[in-house]
DOLUMSE-217361 format. One record per atom (N, C-alpha, C, O, CB): residue number from 1; atom name; x, y, z. Coordinates in steps of 0.2 Angstrom, whole numbers. Glycine has a CB too. Example, Ala and Ser with C-alpha at 12.3 -4.5 7.8 and 13.67 -1.06 7.14 Angstrom:
<atoms>
(1; "N"; (66; -28; 39)) (1; "CA"; (62; -22; 39)) (1; "C"; (66; -16; 39)) (1; "O"; (71; -17; 42)) (1; "CB"; (57; -22; 45)) (2; "N"; (64; -11; 35)) (2; "CA"; (68; -5; 36)) (2; "C"; (64; 0; 39)) (2; "O"; (67; 6; 40)) (2; "CB"; (70; -3; 29)) 
</atoms>
This chain:
<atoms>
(1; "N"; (-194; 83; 153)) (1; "CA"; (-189; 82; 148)) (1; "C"; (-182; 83; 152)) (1; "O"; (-177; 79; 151)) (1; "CB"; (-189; 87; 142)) (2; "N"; (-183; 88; 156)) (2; "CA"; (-176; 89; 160)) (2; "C"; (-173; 84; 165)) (2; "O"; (-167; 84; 167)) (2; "CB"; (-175; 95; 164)) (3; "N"; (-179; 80; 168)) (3; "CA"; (-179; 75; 172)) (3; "C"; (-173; 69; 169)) (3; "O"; (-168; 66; 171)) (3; "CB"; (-187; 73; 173)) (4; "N"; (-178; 68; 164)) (4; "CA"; (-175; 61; 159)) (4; "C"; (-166; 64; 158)) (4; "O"; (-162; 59; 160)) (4; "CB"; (-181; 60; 149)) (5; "N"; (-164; 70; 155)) (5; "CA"; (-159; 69; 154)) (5; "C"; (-154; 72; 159)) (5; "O"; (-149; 75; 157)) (5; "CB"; (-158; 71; 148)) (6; "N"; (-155; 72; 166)) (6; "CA"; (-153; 71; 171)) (6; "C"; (-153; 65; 172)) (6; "O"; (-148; 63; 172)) (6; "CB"; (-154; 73; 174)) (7; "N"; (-159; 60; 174)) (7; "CA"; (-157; 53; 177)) (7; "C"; (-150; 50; 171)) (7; "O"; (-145; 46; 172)) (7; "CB"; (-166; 48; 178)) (8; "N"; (-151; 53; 166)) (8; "CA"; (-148; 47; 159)) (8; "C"; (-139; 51; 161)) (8; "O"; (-134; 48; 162)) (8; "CB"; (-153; 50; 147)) (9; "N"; (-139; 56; 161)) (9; "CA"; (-131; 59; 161)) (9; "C"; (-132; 54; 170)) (9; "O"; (-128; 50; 170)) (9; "CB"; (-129; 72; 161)) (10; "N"; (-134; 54; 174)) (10; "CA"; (-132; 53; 181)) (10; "C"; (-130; 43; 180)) (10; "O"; (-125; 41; 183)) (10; "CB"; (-139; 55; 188)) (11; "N"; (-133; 40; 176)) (11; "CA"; (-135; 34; 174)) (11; "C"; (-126; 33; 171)) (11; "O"; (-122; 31; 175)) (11; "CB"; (-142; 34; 168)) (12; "N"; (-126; 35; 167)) (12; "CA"; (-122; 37; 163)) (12; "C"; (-113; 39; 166)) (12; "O"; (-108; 37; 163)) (12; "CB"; (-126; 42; 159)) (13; "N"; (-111; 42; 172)) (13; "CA"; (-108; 43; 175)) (13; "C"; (-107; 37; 179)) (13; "O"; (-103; 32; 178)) (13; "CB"; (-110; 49; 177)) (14; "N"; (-111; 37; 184)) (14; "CA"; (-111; 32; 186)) (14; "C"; (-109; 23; 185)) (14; "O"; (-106; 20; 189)) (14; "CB"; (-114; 32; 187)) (15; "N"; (-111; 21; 179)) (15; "CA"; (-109; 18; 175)) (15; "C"; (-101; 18; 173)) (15; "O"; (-98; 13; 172)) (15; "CB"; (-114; 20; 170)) (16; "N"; (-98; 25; 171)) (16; "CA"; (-91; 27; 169)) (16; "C"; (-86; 26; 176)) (16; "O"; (-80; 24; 176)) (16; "CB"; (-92; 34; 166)) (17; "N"; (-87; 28; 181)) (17; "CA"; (-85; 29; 188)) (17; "C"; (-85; 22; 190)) (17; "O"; (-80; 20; 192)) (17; "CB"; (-91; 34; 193)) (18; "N"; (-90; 17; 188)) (18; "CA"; (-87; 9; 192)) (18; "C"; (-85; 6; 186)) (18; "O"; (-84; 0; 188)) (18; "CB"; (-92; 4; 197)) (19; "N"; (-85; 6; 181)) (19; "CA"; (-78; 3; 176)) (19; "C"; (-72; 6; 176)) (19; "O"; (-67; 2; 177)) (19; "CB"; (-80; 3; 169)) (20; "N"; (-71; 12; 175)) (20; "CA"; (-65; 12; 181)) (20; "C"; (-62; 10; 186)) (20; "O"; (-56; 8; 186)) (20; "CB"; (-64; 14; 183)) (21; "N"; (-66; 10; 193)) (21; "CA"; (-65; 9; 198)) (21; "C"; (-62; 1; 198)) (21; "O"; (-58; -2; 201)) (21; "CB"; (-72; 11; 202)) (22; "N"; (-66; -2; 193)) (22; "CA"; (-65; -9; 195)) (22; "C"; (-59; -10; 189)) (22; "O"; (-56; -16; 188)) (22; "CB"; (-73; -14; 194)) (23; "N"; (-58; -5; 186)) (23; "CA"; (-54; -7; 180)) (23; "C"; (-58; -13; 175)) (23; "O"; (-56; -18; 176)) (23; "CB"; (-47; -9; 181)) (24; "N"; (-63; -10; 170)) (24; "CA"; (-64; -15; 168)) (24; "C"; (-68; -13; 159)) (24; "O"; (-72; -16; 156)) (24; "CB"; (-69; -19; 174)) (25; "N"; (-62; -7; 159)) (25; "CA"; (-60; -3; 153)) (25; "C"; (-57; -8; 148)) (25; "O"; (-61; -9; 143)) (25; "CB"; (-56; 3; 155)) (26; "N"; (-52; -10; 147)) (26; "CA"; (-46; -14; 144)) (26; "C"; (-52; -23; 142)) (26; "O"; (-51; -26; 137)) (26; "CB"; (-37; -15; 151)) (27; "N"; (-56; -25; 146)) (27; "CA"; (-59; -30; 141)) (27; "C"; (-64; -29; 139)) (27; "O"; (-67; -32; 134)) (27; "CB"; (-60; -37; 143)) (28; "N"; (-68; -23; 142)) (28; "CA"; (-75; -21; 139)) (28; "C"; (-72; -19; 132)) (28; "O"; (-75; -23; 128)) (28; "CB"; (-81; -14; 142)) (29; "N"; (-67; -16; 129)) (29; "CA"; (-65; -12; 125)) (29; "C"; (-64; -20; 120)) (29; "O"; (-67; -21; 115)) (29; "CB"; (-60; -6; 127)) (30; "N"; (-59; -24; 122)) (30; "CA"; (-58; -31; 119)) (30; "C"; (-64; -35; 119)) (30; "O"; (-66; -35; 113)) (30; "CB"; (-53; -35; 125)) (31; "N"; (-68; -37; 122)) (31; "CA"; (-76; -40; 119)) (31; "C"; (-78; -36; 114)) (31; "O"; (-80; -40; 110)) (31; "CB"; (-83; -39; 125)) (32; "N"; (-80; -31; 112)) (32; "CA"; (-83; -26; 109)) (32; "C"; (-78; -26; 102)) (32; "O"; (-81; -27; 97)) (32; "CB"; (-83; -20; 114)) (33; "N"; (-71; -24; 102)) (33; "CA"; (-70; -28; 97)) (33; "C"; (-69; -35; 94)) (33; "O"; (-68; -36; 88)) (33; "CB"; (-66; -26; 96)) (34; "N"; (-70; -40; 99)) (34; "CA"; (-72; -46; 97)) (34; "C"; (-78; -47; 92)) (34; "O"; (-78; -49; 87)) (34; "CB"; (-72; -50; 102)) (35; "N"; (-84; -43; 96)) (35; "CA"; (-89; -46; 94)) (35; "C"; (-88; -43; 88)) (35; "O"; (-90; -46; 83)) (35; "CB"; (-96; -45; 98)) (36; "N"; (-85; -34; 86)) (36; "CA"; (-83; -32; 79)) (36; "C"; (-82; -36; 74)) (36; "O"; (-85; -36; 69)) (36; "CB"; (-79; -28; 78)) (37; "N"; (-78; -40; 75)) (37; "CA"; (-73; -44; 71)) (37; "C"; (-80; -50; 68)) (37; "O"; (-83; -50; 63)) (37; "CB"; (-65; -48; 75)) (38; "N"; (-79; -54; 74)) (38; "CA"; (-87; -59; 74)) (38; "C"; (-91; -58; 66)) (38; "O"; (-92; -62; 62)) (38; "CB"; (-94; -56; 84)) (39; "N"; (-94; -51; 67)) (39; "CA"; (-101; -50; 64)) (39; "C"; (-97; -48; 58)) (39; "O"; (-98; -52; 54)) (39; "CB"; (-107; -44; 68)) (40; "N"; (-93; -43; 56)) (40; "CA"; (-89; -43; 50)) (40; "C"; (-88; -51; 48)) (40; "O"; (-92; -53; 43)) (40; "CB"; (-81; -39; 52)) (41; "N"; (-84; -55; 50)) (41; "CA"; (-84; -62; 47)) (41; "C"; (-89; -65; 44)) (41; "O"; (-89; -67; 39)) (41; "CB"; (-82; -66; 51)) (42; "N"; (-94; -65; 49)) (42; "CA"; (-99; -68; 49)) (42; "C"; (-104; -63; 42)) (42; "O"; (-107; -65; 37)) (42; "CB"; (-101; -69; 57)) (43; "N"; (-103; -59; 43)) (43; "CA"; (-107; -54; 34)) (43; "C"; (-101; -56; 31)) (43; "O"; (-102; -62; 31)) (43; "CB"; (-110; -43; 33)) (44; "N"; (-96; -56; 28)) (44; "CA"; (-94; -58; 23)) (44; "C"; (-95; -65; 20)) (44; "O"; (-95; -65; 13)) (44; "CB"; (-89; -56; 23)) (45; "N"; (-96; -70; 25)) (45; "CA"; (-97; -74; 26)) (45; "C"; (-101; -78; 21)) (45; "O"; (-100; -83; 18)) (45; "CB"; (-98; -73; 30)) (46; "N"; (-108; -73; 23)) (46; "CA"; (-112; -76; 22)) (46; "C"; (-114; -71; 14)) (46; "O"; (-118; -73; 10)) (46; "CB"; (-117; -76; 28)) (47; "N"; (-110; -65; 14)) (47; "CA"; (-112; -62; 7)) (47; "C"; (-108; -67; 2)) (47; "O"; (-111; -69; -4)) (47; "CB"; (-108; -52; 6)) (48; "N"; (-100; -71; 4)) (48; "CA"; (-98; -76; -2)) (48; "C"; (-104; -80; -3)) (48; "O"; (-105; -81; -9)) (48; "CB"; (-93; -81; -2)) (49; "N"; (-109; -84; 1)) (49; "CA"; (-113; -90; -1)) (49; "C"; (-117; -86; -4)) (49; "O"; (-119; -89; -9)) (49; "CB"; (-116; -95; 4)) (50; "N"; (-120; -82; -3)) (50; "CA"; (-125; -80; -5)) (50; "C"; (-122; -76; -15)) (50; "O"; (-126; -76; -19)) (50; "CB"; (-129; -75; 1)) (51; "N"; (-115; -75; -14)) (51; "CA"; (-113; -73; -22)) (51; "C"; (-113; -80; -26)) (51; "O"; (-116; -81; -32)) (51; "CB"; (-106; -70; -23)) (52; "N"; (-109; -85; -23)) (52; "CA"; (-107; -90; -23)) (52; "C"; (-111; -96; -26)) (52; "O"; (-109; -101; -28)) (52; "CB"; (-106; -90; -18)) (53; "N"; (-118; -93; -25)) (53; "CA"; (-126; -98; -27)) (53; "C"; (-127; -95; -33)) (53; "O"; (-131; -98; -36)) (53; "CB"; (-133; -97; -21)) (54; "N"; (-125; -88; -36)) (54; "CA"; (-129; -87; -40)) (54; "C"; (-123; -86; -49)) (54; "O"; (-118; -82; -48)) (54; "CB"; (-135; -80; -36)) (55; "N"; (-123; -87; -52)) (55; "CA"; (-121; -91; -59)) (55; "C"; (-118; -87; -61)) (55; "O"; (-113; -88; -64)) (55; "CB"; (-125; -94; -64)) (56; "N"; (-123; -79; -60)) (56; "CA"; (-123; -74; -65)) (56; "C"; (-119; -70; -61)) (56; "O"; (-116; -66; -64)) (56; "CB"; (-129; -72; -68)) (57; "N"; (-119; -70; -54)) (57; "CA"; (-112; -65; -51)) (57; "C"; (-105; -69; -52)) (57; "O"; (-100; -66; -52)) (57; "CB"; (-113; -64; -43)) (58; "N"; (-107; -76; -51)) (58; "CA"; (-98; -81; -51)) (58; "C"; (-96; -80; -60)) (58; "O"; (-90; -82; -61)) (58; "CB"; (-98; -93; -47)) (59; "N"; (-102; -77; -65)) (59; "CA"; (-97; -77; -71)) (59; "C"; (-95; -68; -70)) (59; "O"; (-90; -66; -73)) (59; "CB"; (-102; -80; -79)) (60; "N"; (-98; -63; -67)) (60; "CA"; (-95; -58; -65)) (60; "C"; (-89; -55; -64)) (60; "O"; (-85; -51; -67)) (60; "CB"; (-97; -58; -63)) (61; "N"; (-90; -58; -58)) (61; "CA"; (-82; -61; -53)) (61; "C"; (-77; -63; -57)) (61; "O"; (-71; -62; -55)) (61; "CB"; (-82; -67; -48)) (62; "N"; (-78; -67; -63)) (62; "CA"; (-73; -71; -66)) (62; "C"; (-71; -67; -72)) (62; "O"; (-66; -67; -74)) (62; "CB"; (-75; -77; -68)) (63; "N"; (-76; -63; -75)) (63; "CA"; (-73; -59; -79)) (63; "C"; (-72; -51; -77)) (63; "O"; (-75; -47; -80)) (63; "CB"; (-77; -60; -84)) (64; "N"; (-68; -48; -72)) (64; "CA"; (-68; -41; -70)) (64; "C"; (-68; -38; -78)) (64; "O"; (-68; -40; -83)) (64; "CB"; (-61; -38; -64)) (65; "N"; (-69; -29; -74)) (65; "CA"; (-70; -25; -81)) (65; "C"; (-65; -20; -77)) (65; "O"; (-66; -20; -70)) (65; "CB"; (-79; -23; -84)) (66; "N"; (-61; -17; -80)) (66; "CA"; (-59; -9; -77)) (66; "C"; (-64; -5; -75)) (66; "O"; (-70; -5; -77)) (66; "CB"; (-55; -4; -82)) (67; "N"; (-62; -3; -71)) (67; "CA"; (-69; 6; -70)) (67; "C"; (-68; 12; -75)) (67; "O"; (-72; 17; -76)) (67; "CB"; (-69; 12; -61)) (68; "N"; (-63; 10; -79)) (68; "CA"; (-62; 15; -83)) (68; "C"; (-64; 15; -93)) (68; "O"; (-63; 18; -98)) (68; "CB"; (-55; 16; -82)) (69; "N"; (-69; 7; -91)) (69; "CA"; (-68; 5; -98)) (69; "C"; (-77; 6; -99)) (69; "O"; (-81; 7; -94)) (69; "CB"; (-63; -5; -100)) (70; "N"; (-80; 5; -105)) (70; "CA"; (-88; 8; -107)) (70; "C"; (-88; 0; -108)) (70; "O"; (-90; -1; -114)) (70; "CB"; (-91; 14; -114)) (71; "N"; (-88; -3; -106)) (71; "CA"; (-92; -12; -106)) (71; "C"; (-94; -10; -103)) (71; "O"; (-93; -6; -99)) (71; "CB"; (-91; -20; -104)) (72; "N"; (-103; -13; -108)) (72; "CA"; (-108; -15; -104)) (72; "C"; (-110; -22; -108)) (72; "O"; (-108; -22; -114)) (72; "CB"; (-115; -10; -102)) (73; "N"; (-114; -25; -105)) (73; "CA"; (-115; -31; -107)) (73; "C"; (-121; -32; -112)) (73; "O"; (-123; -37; -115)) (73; "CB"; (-114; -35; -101)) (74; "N"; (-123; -28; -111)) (74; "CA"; (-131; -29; -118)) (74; "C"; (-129; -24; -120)) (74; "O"; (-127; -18; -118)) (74; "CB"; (-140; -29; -116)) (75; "N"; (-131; -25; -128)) (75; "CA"; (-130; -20; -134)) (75; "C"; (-134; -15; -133)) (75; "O"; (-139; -16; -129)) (75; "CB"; (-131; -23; -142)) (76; "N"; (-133; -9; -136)) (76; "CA"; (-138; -1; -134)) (76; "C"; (-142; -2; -142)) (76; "O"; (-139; -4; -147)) (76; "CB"; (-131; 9; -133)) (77; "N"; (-147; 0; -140)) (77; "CA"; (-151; -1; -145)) (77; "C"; (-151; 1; -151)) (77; "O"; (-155; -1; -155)) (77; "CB"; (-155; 0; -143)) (78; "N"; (-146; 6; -151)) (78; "CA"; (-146; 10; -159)) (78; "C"; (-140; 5; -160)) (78; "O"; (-138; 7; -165)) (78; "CB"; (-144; 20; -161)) (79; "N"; (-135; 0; -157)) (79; "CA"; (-133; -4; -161)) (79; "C"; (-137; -10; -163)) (79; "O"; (-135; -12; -169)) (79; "CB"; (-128; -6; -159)) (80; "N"; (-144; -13; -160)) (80; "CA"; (-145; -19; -163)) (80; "C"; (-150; -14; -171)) (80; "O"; (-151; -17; -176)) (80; "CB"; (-151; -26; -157)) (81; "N"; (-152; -8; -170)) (81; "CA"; (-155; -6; -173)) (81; "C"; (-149; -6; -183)) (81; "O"; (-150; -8; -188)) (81; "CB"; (-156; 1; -168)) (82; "N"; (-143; -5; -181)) (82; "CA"; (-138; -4; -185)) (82; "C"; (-136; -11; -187)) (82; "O"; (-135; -13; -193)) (82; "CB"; (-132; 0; -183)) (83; "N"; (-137; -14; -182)) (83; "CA"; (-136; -22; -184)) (83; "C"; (-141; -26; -190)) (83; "O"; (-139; -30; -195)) (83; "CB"; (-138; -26; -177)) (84; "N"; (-148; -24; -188)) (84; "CA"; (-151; -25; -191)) (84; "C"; (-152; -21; -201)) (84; "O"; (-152; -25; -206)) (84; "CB"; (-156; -24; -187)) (85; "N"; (-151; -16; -201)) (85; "CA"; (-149; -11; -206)) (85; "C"; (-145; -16; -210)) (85; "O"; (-148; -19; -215)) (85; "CB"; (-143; -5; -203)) (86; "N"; (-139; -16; -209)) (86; "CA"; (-134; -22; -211)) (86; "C"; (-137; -28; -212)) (86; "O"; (-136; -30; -218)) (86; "CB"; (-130; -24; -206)) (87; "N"; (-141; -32; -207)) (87; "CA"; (-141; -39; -209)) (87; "C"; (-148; -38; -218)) (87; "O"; (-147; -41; -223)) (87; "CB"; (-145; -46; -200)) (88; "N"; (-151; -34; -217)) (88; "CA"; (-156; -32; -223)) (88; "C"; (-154; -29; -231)) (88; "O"; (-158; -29; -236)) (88; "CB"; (-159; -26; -220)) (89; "N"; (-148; -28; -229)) (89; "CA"; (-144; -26; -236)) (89; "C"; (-142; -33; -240)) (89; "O"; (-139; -33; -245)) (89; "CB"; (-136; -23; -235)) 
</atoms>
């Protein structure tokens, strides 16, 4: 076990010591957020088509709700219960 995380810190150092050396800190750091950005775009991307296909999220989207309000969209059951009450009179 002690072996492995010595070769891995020596690996690891080494590794740090010639990106320096060569300076090659400033575009690894630039690729890397490239590829961030890339893969972010690319999931949101693909989360619109995939909302975008389905009927019942784009009437979602079109009707927002506050977070502070009690809509929900199907009646609770002691109202169809009361509903019924009512239509029986």
């Amino acid at each position: 076990m002690s072996f492995l995380f010595i070769l891995m810190t020596h690996t690891k150092l080494t590794i740090r010591y010639i990106v320096l050396q060569l300076g090659l800190a400033g575009p690894i750091l630039q690729v890397s957020q490239t590829v961030f950005y890339e893969v972010k775009r690319l999931a949101t991307e693909k989360l619109r088509e995939a909302f975008a296909e389905v009927p019942e999220a784009r009437r979602h989207l079109a009707n927002p709700v506050s977070a502070s309000s009690n809509y929900t969209e199907e009646p609770k059951r002691r109202d169809l219960v009361a509903e019924k009450v009512l239509l029986e009179k």
